[in-house]
Backbone bond lengths (Angstrom), bond angles and torsions (degrees), N, CA, C in turn:
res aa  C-N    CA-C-N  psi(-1)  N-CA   C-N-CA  omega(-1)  CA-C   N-CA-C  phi
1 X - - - 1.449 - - 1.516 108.65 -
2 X 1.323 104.60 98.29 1.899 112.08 169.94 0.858 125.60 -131.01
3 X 1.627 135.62 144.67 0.875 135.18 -165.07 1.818 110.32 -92.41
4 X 1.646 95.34 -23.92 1.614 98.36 145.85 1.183 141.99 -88.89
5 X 1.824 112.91 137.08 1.406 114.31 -168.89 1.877 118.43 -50.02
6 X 1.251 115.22 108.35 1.407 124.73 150.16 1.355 113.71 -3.68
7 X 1.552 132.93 133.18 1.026 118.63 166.41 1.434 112.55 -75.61
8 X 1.287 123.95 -6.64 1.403 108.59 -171.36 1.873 105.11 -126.92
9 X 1.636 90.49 52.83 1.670 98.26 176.46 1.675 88.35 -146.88
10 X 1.340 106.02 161.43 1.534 105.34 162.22 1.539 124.16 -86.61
11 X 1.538 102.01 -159.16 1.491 94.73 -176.44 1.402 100.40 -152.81
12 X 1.638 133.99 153.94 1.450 133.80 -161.58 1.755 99.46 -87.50
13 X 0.867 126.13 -154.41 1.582 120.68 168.31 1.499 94.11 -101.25
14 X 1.201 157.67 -52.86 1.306 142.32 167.87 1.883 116.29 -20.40
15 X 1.619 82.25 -48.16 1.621 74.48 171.15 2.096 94.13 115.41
16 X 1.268 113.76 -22.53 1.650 91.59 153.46 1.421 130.91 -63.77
17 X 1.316 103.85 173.72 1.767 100.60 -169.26 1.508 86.82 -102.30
18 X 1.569 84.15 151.81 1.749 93.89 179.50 1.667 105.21 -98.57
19 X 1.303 111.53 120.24 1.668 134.55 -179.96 1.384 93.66 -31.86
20 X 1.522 112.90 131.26 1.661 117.45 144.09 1.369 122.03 -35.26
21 X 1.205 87.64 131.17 1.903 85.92 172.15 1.259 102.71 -130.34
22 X 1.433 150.24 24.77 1.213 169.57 107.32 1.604 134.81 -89.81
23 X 1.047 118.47 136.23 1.581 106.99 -174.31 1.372 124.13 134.68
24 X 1.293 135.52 178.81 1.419 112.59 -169.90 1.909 108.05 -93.67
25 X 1.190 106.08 176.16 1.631 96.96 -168.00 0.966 105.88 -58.95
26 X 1.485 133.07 -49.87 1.870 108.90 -160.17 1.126 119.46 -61.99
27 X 1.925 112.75 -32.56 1.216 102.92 -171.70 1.685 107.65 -72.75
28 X 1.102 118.37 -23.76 2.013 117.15 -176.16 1.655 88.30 -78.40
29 X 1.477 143.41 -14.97 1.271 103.20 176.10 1.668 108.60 -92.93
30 X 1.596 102.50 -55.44 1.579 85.50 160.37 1.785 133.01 -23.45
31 X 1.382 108.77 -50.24 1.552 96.21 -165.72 2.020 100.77 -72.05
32 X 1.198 108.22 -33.96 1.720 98.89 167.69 1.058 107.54 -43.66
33 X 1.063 118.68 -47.15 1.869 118.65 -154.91 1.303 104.51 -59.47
34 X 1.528 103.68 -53.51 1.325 126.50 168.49 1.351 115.76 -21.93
35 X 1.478 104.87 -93.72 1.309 127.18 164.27 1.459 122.16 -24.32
36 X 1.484 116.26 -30.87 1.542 130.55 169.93 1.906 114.64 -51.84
37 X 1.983 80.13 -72.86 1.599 98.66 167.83 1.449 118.60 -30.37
38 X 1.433 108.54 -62.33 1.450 109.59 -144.75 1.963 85.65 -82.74
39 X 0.901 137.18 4.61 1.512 141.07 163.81 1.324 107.49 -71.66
40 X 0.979 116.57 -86.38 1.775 127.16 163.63 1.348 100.83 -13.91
41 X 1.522 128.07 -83.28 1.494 135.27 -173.37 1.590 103.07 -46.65
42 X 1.328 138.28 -48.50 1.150 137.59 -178.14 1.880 120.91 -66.00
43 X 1.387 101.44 -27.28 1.434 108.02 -178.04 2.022 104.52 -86.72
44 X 0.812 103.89 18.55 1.909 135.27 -165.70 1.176 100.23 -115.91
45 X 1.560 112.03 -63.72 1.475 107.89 -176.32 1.559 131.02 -22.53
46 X 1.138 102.92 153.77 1.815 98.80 -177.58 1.303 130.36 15.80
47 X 1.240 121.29 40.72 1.587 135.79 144.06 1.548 114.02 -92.02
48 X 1.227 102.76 155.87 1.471 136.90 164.59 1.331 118.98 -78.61
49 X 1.426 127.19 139.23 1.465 133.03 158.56 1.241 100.31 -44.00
50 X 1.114 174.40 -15.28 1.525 154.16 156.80 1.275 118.36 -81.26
51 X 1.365 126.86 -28.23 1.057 147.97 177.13 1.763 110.09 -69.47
52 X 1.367 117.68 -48.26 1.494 135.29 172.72 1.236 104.08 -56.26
53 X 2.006 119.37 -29.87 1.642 84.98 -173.14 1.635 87.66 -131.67
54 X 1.110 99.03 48.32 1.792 106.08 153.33 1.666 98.54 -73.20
55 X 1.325 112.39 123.77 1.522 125.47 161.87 1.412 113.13 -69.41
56 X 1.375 101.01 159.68 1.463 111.75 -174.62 1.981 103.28 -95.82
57 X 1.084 126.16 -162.00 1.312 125.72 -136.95 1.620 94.74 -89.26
58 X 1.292 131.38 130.33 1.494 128.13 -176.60 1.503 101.33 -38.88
59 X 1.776 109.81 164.93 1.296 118.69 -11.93 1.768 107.27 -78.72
60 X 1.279 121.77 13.97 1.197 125.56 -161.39 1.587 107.88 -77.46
61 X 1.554 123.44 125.02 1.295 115.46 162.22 1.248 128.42 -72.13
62 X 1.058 135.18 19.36 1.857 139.58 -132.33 1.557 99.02 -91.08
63 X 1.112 145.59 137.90 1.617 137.56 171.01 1.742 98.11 -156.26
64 X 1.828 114.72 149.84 0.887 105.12 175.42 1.398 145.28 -59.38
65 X 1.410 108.20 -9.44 1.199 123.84 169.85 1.877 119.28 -64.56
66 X 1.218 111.66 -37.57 1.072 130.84 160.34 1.921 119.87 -69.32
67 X 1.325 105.81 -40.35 1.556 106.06 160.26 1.544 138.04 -42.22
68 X 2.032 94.43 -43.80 1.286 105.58 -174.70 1.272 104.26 -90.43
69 X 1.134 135.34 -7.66 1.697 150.24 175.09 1.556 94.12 -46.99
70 X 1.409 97.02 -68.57 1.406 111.92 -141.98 1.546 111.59 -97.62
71 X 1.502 107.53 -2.22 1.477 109.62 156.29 1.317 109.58 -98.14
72 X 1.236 133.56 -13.07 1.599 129.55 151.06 1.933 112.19 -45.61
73 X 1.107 86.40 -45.65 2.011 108.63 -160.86 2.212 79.58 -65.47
74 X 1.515 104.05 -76.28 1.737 98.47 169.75 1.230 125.66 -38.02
75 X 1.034 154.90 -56.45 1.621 163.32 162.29 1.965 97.47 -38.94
76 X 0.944 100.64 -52.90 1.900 108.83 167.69 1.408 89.49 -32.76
77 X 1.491 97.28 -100.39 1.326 135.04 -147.54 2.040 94.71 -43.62
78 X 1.370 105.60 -84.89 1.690 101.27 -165.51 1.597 101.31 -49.72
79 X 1.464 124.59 -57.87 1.608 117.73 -165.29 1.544 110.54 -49.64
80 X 1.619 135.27 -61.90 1.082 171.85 -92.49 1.163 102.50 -141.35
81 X 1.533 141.86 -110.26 1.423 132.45 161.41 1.444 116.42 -48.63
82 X 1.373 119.83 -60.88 2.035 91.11 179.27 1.140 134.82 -75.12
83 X 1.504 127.69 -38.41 1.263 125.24 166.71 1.492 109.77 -72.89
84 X 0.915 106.54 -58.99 2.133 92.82 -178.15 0.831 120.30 -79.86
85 X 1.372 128.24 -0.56 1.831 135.76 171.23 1.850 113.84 74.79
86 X 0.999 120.40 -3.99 1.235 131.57 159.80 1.722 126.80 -29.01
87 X 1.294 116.78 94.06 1.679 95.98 155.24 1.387 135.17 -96.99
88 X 1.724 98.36 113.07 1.371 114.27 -179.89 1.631 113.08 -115.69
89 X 0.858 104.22 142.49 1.940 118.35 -178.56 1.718 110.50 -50.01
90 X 1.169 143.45 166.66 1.147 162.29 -144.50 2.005 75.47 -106.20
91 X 1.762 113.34 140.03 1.247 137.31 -165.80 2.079 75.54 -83.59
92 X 1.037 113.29 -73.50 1.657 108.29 -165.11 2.116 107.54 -90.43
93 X 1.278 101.95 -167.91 1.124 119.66 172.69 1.551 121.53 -75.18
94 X 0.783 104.44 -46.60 1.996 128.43 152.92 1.219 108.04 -59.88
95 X 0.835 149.00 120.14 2.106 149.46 172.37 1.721 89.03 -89.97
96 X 1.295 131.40 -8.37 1.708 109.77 158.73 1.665 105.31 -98.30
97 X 1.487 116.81 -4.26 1.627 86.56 173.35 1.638 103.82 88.95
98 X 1.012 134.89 -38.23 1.607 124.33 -167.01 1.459 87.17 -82.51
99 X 1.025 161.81 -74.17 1.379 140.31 -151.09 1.586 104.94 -20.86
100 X 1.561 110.81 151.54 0.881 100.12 162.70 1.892 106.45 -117.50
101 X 1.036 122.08 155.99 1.562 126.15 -173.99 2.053 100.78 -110.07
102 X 1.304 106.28 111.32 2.112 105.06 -170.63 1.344 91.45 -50.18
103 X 1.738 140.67 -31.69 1.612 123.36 -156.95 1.673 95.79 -107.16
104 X 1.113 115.15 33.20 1.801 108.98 -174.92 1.673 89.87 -124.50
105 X 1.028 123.66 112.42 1.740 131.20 162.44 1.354 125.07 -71.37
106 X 1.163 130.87 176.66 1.208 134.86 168.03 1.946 103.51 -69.56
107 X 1.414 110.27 -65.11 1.280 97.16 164.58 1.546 136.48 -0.10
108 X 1.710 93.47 -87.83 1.607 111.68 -177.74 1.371 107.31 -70.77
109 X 1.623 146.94 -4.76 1.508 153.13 138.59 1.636 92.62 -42.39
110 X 1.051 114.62 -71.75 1.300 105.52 -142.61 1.744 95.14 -80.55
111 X 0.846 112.35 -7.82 1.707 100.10 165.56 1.191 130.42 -76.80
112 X 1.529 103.73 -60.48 1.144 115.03 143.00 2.240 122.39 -15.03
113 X 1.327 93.15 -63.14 1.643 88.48 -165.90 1.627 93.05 -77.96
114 X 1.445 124.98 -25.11 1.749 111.73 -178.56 1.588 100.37 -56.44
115 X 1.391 108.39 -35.52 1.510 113.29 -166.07 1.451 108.54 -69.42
116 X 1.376 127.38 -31.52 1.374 134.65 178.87 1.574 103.83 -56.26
117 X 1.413 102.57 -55.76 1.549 105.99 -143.81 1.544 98.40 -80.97
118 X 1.486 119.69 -22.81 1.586 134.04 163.49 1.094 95.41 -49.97
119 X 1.722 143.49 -81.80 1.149 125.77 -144.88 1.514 96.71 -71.76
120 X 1.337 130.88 -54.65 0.998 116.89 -148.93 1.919 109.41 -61.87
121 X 1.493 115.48 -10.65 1.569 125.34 177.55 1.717 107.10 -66.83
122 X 1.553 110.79 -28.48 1.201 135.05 164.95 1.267 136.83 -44.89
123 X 1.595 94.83 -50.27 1.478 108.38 -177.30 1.398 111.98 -90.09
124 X 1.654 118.14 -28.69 1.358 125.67 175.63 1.489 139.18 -92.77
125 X 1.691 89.19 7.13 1.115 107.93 -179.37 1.522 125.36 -47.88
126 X 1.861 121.86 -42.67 1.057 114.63 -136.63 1.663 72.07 -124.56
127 X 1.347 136.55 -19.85 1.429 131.52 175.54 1.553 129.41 -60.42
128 X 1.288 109.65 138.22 1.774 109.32 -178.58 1.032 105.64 -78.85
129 X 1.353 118.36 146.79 1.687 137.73 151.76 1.857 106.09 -17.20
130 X 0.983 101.27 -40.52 1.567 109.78 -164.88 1.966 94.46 -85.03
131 X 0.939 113.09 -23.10 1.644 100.95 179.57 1.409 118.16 -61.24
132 X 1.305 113.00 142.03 1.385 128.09 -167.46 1.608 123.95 -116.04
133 X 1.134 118.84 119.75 1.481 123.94 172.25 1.101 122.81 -137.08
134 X 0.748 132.55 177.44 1.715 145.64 -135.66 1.284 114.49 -139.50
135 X 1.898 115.69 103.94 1.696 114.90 163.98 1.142 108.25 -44.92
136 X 1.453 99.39 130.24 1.439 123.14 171.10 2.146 105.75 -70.93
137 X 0.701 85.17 -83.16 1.779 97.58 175.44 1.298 134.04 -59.65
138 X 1.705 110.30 -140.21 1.728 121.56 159.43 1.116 127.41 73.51
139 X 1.231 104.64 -136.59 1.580 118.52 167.06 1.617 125.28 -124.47
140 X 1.703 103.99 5.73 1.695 111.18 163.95 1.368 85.33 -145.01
141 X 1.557 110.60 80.96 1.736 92.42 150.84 1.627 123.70 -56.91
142 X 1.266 118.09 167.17 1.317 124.95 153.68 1.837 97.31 78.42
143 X 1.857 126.37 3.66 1.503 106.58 -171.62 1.641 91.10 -76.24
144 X 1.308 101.89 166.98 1.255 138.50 158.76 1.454 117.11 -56.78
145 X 1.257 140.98 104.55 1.275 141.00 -178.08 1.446 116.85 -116.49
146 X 1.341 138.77 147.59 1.671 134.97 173.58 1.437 82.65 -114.99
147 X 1.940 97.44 152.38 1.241 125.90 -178.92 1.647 95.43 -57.81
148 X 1.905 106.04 -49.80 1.888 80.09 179.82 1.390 132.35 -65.86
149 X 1.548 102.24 3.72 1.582 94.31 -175.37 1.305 108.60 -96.93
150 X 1.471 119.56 -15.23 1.623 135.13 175.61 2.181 80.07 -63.91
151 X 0.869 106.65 -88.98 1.520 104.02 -154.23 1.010 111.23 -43.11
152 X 1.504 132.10 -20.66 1.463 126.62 179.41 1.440 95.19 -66.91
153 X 1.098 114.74 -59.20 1.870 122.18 -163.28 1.612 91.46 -51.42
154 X 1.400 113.66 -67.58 1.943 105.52 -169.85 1.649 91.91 -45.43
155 X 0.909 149.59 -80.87 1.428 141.90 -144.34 1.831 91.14 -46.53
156 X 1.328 105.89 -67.71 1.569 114.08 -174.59 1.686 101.84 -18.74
157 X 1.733 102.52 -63.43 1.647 114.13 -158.76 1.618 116.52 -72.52
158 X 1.383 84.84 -26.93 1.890 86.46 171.27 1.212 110.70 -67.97
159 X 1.649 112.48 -54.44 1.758 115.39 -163.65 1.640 97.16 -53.45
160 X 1.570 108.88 -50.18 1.640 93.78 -153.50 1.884 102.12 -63.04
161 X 1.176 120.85 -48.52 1.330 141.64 160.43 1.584 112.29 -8.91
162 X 1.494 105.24 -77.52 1.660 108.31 161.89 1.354 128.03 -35.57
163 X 1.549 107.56 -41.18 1.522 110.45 178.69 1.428 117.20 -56.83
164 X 1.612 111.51 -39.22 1.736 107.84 161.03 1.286 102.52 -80.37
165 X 1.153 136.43 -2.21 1.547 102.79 170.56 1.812 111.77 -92.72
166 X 1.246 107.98 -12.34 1.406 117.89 179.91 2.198 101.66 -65.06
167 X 1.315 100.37 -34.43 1.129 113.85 -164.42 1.922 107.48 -81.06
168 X 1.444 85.21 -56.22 1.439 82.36 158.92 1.321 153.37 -72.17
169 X 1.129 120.85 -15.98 1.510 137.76 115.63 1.351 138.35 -23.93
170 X 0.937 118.63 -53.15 1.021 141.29 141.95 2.027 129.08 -25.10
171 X 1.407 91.82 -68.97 1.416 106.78 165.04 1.373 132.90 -66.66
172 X 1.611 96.59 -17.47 1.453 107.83 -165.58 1.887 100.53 -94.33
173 X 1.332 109.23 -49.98 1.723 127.70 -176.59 1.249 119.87 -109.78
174 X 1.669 119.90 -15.03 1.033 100.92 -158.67 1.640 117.64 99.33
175 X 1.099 127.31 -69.60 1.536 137.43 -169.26 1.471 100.77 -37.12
176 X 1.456 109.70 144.05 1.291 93.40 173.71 2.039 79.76 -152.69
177 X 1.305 109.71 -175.83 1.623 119.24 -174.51 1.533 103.51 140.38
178 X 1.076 97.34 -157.75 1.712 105.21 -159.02 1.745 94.87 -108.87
């Protein structure tokens, strides 16, 4: 799971890696995931800290700055406590991540979340698809989860995720794309 392109995958002209479309499952779910990440980071691109926490259309506060919060806070939560069984504290002050903090930048977000998704590549490194851990929280504490069903869900949470960031982007520059 990287957010840099594989040497042995391609890459779009933006510069994400283009998802396996052959190969055995982990590696085609990893490279989605992938492909997720490096979306998020790209809909980021060349903005400004003011620009990151331009909100999206009332009454919603939502801005990308707040996006990458809270997929840092996700990458926590499934990699970190469910798949590696770990208890570690909430990445921000908010345990969803949308707060925004006036002395926290887009910058230190996005380090912060490279740093998430690093350890958590860490912890899952050496585990099978078939390994099992346990939601911590929510609304089913204690279910039963497999690492492939953790990566299905991150792909799930990124894609839908991007779609406001496509939007918010959007609102902010104009830019719009995949």
């Amino acid at each position: 799971m990287t957010t840099d392109t594989p040497s042995d995958t391609a890459a779009l002209p933006d510069g994400r890696p283009v998802p396996r479309l052959t190969g055995d499952e982990r590696a085609m779910l990893e490279s989605w995931l992938d492909f997720h990440r490096a979306t998020l980071g790209l809909k980021c691109a060349g903005l400004d800290d003011a620009q990151v926490r331009t909100p999206s259309a009332p009454p919603s506060s939502l801005t990308l700055l707040g996006l990458v919060q809270h997929l840092a806070e996700v990458e926590r939560n499934w990699f970190q406590r469910v798949a590696g069984g770990l208890d570690v504290p909430p990445v921000f002050d908010d345990e969803s991540g949308y707060a925004l903090d006036p002395g926290r930048g887009l910058d230190e977000a996005l380090g912060i979340w490279r740093r998430e998704i690093a350890r958590g590549r860490e912890l899952c490194a050496g585990l099978p698809l078939e390994h099992v851990g346990r939601v911590a929280g929510g609304p089913v504490p204690g279910m039963e989860v497999s690492l492939r069903w953790v990566l299905i869900h991150m792909i799930e949470e990124y894609a839908r995720h991007n779609g406001h960031a496509d939007l918010l982007r959007e609102r902010i520059d104009g830019v719009t794309g995949v």
